[in-house]
C-alpha positions as a Markdown table, in Angstrom:
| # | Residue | x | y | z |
|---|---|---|---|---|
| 1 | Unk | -0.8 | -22.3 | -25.9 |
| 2 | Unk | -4.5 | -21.8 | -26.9 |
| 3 | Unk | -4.9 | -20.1 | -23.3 |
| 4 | Unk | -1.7 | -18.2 | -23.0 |
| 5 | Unk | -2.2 | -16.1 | -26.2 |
| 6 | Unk | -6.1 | -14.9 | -25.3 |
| 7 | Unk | -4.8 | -14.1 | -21.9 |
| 8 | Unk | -1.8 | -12.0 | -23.3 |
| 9 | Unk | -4.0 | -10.1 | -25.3 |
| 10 | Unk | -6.6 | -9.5 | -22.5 |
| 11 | Unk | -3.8 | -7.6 | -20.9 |
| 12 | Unk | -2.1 | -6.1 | -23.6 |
| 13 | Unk | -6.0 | -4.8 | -24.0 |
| 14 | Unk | -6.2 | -4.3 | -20.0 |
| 15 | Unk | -2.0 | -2.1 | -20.1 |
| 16 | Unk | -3.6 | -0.1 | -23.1 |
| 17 | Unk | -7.1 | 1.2 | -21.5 |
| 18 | Unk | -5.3 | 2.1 | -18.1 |
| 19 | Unk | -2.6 | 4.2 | -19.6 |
| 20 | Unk | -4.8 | 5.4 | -22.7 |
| 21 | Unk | -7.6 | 6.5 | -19.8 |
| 22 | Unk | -5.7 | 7.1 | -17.2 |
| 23 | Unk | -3.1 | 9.6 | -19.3 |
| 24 | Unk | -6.5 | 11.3 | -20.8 |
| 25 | Unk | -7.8 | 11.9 | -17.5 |
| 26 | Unk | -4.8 | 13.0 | -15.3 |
| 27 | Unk | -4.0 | 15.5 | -18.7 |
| 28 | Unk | -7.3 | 17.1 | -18.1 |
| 29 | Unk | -7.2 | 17.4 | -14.3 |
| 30 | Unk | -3.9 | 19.1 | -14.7 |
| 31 | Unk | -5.6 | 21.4 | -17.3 |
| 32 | Unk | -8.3 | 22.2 | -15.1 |
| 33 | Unk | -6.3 | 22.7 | -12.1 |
| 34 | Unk | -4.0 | 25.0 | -13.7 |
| 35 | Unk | -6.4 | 27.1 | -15.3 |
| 36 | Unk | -8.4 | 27.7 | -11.5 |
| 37 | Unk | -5.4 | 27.2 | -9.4 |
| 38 | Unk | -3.2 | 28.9 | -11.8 |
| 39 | Unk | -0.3 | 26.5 | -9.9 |
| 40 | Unk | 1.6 | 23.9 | -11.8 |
| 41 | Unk | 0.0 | 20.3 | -11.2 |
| 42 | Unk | 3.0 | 18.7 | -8.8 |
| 43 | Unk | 3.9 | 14.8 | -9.5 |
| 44 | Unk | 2.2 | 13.5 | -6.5 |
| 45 | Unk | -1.2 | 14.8 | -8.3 |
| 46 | Unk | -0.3 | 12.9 | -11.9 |
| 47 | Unk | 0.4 | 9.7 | -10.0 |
| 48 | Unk | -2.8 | 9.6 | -8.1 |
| 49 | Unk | -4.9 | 10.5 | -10.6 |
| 50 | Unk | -3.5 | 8.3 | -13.1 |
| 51 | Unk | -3.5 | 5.6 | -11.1 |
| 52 | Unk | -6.9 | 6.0 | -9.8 |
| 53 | Unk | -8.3 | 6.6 | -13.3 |
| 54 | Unk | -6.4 | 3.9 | -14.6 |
| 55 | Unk | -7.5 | 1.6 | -12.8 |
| 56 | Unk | -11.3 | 2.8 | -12.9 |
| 57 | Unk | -11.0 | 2.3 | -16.7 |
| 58 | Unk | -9.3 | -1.4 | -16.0 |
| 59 | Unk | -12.5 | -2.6 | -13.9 |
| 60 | Unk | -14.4 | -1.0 | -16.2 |
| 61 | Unk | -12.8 | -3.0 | -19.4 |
| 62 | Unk | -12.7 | -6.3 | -17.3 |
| 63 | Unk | -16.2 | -6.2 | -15.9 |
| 64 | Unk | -17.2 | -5.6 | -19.8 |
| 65 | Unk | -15.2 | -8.4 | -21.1 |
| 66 | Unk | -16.3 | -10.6 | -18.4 |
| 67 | Unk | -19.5 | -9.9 | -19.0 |
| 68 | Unk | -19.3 | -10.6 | -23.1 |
| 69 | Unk | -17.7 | -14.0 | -22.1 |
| 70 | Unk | -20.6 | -14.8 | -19.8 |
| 71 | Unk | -23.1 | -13.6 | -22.5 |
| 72 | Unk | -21.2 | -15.7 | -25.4 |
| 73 | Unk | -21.1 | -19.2 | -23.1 |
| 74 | Unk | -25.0 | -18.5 | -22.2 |
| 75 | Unk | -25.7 | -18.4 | -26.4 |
| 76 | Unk | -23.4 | -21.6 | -27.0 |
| 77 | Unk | -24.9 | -23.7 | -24.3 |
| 78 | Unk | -27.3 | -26.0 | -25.6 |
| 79 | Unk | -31.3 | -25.2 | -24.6 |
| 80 | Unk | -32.7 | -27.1 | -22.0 |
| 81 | Unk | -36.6 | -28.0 | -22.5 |
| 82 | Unk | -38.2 | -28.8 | -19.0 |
| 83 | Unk | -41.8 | -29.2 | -20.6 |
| 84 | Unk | -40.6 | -31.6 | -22.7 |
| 85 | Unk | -41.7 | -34.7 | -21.5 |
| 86 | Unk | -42.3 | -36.9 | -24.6 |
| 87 | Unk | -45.9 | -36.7 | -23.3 |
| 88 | Unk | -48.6 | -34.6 | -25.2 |
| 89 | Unk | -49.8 | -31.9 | -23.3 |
| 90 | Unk | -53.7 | -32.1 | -24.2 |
C-alpha cells in the first residue's frame, strides 16, 4: 500500500499537467490560427496538438519529479569520508 498511493498520485499529477497543458496550448493554437487563417480549427488539429503538448508537459513533469527524487535520495544517503583513515594526516 505505501507504494500504490504515491504512484496513484504521480499520475493523478501526470493526467492533470497533460490535459491542463495540453488544453491551454491547443486553445491558443486554435486562436492563433483563426485569427491568421481566419478558418475554423478542424478536430484533426485539436487532437494533435493536444496530444503533442500533452505529452511535452508529461515529460516535462516526470523528468522534474524524477529529478527531485534523485536530488532527495542524494541528501538522505549517508556521507562517505575517503580521507578518513583513522590516521593523522601531519
Amino acid at each position: 500500500m505505501r507504494t500504490v498511493l504515491p504512484a496513484v498520485g504521480l499520475w493523478v499529477l501526470y493526467v492533470l499537467v497533460f490535459a491542463a497543458a495540453g488544453g491551454l496550448a491547443t486553445g491558443i493554437m486554435a486562436w492563433l490560427f483563426e485569427a491568421i487563417v481566419a478558418e475554423p480549427f478542424t478536430d484533426p488539429f485539436y487532437s494533435v496538438c493536444f496530444g503533442a503538448t500533452g505529452f511535452i508537459a508529461y515529460k516535462l513533469a516526470t523528468g522534474v519529479v524524477e529529478e527531485r527524487a534523485r536530488v532527495a535520495r542524494y541528501r538522505s544517503a549517508p556521507a562517505s569520508r575517503p580521507l578518513d583513515t583513522g590516521k593523522p594526516l601531519v
